[in-house]
C-alpha positions in Angstrom: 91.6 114.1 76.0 92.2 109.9 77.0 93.8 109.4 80.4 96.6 107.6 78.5 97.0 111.4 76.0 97.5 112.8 79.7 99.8 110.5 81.4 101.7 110.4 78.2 102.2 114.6 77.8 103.1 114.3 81.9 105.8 111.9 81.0 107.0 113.8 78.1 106.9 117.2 80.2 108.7 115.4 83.3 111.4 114.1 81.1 112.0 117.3 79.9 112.1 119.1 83.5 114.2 115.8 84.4 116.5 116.9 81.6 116.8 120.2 82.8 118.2 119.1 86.3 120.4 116.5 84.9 121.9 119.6 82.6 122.1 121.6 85.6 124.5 119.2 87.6 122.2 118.7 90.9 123.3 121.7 92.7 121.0 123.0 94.7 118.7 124.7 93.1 118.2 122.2 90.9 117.0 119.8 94.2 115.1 122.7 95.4 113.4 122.6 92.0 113.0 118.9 91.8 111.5 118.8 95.2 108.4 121.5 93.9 108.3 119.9 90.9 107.0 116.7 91.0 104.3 116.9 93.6 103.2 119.7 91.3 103.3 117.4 88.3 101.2 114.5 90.4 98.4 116.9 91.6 98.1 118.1 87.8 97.9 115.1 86.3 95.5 113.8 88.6 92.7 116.5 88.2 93.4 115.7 84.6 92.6 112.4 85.0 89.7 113.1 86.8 88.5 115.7 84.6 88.5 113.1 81.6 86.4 110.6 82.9 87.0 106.9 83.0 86.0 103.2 83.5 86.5 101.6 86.4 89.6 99.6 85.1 90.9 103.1 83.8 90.4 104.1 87.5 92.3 101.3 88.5 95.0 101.9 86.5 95.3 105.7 87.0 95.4 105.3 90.7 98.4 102.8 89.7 100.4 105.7 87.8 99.4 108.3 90.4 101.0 106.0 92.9 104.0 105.2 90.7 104.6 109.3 90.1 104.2 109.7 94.2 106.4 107.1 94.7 108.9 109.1 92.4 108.4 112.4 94.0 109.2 111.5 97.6 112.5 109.0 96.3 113.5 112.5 94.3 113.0 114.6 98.2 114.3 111.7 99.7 117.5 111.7 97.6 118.0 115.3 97.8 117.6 115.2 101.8 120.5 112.8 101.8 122.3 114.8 99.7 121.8 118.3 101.5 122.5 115.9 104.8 124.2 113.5 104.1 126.2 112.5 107.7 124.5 110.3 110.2 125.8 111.4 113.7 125.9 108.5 116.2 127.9 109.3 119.6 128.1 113.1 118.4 124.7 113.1 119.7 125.6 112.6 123.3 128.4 114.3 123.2 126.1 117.4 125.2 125.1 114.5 127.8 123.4 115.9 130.2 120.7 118.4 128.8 121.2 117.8 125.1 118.1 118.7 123.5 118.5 117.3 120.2 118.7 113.5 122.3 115.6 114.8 124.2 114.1 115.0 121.3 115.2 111.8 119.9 114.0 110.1 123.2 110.4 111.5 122.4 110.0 110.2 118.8 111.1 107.3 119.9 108.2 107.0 122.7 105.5 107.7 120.9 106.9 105.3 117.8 106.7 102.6 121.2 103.3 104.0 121.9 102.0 103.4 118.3 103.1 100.0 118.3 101.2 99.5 121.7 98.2 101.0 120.6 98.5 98.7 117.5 99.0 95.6 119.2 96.2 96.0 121.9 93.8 96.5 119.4 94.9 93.0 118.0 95.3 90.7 121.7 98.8 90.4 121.0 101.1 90.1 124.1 103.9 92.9 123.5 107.3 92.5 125.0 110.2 95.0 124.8 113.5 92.9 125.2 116.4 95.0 125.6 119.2 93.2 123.7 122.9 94.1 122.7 126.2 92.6 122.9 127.7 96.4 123.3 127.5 96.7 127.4 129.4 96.0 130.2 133.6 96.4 129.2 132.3 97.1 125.3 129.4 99.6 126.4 128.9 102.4 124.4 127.6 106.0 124.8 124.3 105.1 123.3 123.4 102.0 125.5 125.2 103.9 128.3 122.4 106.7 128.4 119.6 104.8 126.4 119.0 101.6 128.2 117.7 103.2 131.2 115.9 105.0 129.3 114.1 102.5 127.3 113.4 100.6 130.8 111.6 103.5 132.2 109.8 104.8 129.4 108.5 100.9 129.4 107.5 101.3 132.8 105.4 104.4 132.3 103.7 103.3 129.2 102.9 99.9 131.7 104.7 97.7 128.7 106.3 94.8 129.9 109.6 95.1 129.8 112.2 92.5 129.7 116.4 93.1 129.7 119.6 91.1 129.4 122.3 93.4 129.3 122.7 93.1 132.8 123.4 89.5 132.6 125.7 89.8 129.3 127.5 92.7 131.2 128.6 90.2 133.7 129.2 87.8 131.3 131.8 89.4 129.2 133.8 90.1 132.4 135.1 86.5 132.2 139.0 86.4 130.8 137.9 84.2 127.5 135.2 86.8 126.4 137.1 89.5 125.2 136.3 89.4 121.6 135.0 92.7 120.9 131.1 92.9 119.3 131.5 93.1 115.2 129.7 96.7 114.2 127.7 95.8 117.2 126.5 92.3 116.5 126.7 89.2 118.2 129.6 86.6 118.0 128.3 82.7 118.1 129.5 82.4 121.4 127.9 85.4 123.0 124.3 84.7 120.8 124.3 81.2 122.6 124.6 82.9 125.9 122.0 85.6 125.1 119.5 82.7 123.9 119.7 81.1 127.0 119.1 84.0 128.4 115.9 85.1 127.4 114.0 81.4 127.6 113.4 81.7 131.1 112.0 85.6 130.1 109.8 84.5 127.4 108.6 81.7 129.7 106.8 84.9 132.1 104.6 84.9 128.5 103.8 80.8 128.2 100.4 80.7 128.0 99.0 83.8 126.0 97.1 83.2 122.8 96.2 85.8 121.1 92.9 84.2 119.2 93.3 87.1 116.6 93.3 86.1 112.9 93.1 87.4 109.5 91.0 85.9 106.5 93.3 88.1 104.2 97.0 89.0 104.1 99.6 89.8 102.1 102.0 87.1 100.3 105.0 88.5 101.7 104.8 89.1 105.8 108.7 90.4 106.4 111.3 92.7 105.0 113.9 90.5 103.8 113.8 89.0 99.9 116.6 86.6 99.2 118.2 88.3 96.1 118.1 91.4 98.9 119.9 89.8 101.4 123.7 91.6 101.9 122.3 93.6 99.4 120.7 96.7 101.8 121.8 99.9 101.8 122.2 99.6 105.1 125.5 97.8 104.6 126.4 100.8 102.1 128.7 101.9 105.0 130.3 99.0 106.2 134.6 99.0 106.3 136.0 97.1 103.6 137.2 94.4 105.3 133.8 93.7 107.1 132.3 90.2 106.5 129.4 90.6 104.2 126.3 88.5 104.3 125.0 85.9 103.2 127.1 83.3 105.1 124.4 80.5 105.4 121.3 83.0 105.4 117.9 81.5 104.2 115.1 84.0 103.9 111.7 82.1 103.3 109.5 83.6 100.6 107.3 85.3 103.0 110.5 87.5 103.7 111.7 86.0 107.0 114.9 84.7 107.9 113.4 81.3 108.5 114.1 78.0 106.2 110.4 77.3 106.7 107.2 78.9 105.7 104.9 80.1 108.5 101.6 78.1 108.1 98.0 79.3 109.4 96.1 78.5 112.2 99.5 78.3 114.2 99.5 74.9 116.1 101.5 75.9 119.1 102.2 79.7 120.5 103.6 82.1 117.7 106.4 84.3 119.1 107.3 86.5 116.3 110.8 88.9 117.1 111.5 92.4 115.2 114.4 94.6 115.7 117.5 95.2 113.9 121.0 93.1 113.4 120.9 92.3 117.0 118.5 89.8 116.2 118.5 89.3 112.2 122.4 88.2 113.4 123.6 88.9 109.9 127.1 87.4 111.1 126.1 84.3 112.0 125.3 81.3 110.0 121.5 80.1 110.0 121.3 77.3 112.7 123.1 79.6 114.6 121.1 82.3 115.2 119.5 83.2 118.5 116.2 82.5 117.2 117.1 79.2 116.0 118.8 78.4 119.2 115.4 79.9 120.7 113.3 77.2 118.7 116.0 74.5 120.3 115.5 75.2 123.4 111.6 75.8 123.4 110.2 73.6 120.9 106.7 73.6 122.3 106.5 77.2 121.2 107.5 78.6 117.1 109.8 81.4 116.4 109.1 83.6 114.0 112.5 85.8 113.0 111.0 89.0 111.0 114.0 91.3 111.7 115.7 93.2 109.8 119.7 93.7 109.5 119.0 97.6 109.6 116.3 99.6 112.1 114.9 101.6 114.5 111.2 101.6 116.7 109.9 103.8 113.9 110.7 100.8 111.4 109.1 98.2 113.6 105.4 100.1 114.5 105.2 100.3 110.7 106.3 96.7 109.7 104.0 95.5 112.1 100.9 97.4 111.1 101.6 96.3 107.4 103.0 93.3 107.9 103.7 91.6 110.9 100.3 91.6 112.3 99.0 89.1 109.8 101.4 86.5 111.0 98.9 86.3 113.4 101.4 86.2 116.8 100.1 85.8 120.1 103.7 87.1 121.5 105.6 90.1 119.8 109.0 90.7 121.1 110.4 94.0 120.3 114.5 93.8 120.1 115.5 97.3 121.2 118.5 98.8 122.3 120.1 102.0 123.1 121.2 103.4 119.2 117.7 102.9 118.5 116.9 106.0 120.1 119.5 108.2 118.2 119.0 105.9 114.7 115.2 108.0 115.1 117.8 111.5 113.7 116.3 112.8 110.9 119.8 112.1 108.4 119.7 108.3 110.2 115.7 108.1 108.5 116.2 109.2 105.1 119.2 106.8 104.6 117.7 103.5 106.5 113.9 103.7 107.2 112.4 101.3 105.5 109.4 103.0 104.9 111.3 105.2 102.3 109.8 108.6 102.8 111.5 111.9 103.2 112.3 112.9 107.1 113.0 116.6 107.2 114.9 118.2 109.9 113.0 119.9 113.0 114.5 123.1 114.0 116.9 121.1 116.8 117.8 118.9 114.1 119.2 120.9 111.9 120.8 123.5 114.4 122.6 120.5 115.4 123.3 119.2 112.1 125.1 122.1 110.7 127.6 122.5 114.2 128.4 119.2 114.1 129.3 118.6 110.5 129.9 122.0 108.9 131.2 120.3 105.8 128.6 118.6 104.0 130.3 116.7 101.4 128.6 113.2 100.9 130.9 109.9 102.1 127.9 107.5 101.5 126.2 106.9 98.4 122.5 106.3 98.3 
């Protein structure tokens, strides 16, 4: 039997079983099924494959299907996750504050998830900075920057990574009578990104003369998250109120995937400070030359600003993009845009809707006890 005879009978047998849950209405046993099913089929057909025999371009291309079926099993477990939880809990979390133990948990995913991306970095000479960075404090503070953002400072402190905040100073700031437009889902308004870009210059100036010195012969074409035709387009605006502005206003995503007009060239001529994080810094609201990162380039043109957020994400999200992607924009600066939700976005429900590594985050046993007291009804609101 031909590789091709045996990926075509494991098509033919999956459509069948595909059939079957399709007939049975996805109720649960039909997920439960799904979920042992397709690993199953993958491992079979690839001792099959083995057994046969090939060329190395046969090779090539059975390591291709085995990919694409993998790919297929963990969307199926990742879409029947969502669908046996399919609530993300934000201030519910806290609502135990003090002694919760699903936040304590929360708090030490999101350490080591830190501590990965340190490790990472090291290894390449880059200079990492954690820059704590919302619009949501001071008379708009919410529960999750309330009890996160000391937090974040001191878990900084005892992994020794340099560790640089605003909130204080935009806390103050909103306390003036004119700035009492509320943050949009959590976002920056024009006015108050101007004020936070000004703020951080003279942090990012502590950092003025690292070079990294680290560079790559080979890297991949595309070096951020964000494709043009995907822009507005994320699932993670799946959930937003009708009446929300959508993106794009005046977004331009290079091809390399970065919200950046411009293509980021090799050797870099002047020091690279490359930003990740979520909408805090992607500024999804705000037109391009708007942005704090373009306002950033304004105000420090001896330096280039790399923007490779994201409009959705958490410190899980970033240690990954980095290590696949990131890194081979060769900064010698990487500032890490953090903020208190980022600790409860690590919830198990909050990964399998928005990680962007698209794998299938089960439940630990806090998770789930908390889970199914919180939300006893599980019908779905969002659709995947």
């Amino acid at each position: 039997m031909t590789p091709d005879v045996a990926i075509r009978g494991f098509l033919v047998a999956l459509g069948w079983d595909f059939a079957c849950i399709f007939r049975a209405g996805f109720n649960r046993v039909a997920y439960m099924y799904s979920r042992c099913l397709v690993p199953v089929w993958a491992a079979v057909v690839t001792t099959v494959l083995v057994a046969c025999g090939s060329s190395p371009k046969d090779e090539r291309d059975t390591r291709g299907k085995t990919n694409n079926i993998n790919e297929m099993a963990t969307k199926i477990a990742r879409t029947s996750m969502v669908a046996d939880y399919p609530r993300v809990p934000q201030d519910e979390i806290l609502n135990e504050m003090p002694g919760s133990r699903v936040y304590a948990e929360l708090q030490q995913r999101y350490t080591e998830h830190l501590r990965q991306l340190q490790t990472v970095t090291t290894a390449d000479h880059v200079q990492l900075v954690v820059l704590i960075m919302t619009p949501e404090v001071g008379k708009f503070a919410t529960p999750a920057n309330v009890y996160g953002i000391p937090y974040i400072r001191q878990i900084c402190t005892n992994l020794k990574v340099p560790c640089e905040d605003i909130t204080d100073a935009v806390a103050e700031w909103t306390t003036g009578a004119t700035h009492n437009t509320p943050p949009l889902l959590g976002n920056w308004s024009e006015e108050s990104a101007a004020f936070a870009a000004r703020a951080i210059v003279p942090l990012l100036a502590k950092y003025g003369g690292y070079r990294s010195g680290k560079t790559w012969n080979e890297r991949p074409a595309v070096l951020g998250d964000v494709l043009p035709d995907n822009v507005g387009q994320d699932e993670s605006n799946n959930d937003l109120p009708a009446n929300t502005p959508r993106p794009p206003f005046a977004i331009k995503v290079s091809k390399q995937g970065l919200r950046m007009a411009q293509e980021v060239t090799f050797p870099a001529q002047r020091q690279r400070i490359v930003f990740v994080g979520d909408s805090r810094i992607f500024n999804p609201f705000i037109d391009d030359d708007r942005t704090i990162c373009r306002r950033l380039q304004a105000l420090m043109p001896d330096k280039e600003i790399v923007n490779a957020a994201n409009i959705c994400g958490a410190m899980d999200d970033y240690a990954s993009l980095y290590t696949e992607k990131v890194r081979y924009l060769e900064p010698d600066v990487l500032v890490v845009c953090t903020h208190g939700a980022d600790i409860t976005d690590e919830f198990f429900s909050h990964r399998n809707r928005y990680a962007r590594q698209r794998k299938s985050y089960k439940p630990s046993k806090t998770e789930k006890e908390f889970y199914d007291k919180t939300f006893p009804s599980k019908k779905s609101i969002i659709p995947l």
